[in-house]
N, C-alpha and C positions, 0 to 999 in steps of 0.2 A: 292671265287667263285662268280663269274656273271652270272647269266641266263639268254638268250633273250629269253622272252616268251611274248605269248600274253597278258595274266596276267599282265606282268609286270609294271615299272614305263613310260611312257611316260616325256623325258624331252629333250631340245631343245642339239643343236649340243654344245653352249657356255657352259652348265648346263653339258654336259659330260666330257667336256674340264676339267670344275673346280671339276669336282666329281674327274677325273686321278689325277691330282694335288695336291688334297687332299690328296689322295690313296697314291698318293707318297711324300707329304710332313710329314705322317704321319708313314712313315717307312716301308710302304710295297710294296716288292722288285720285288712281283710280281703277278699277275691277271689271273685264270685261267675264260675264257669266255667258258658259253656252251651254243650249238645252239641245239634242238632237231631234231628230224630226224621227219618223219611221225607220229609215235603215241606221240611227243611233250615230255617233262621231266617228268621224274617219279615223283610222288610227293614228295619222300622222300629226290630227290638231291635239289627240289627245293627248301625246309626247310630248309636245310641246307647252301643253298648258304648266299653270306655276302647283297648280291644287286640281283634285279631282274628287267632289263631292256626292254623295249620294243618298238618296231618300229612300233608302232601304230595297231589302233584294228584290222587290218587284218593279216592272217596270210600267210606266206612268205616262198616258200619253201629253203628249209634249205642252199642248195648250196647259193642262190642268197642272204641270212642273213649270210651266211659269207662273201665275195663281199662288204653287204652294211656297214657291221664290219668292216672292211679294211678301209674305204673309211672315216668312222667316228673314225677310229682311227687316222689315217691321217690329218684330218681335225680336232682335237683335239689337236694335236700336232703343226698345223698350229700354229690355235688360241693361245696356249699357248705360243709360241716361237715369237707370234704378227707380224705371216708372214700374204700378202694379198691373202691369197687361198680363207679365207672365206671372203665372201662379205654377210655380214644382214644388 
């Protein structure tokens, strides 16, 4: 389990890249991400989660943090397959 929370880590688009990479070079087959709604993650799923990810100190309403989760998945995948999507 993933959590996008405000809380969370702050880390750049390449640093996500190599986190999935890890995730998958380490045998796990699969990532569930959770985005909260209005009143944000219970505390108890956040505990639990493996990682607690975050798109910086402000907070994002939930449809458009799915949108930007797409988008850095995407571009995770670029980076990794060392296609030219990301430009840094």
């Amino acid at each position: 389990i993933c959590t996008l929370d405000e809380r969370g880590k702050v880390i750049s688009s390449p640093e996500f890249s190599d986190l999935l990479i890890r995730w998958r070079d380490s045998g796990r087959s699969n990532v569930t991400f959770v985005i909260g709604g209005a009143d944000g993650i219970a505390k108890s799923l956040r505990e639990q989660a493996d990682y607690s990810l975050s798109f910086g100190k402000m907070v994002w309403p939930h449809m458009l943090a799915r949108v930007m989760l797409c988008e850095q998945l995407y571009r995770a995948a670029s980076i990794a397959a060392k296609l030219p999507y990301h430009r840094a």
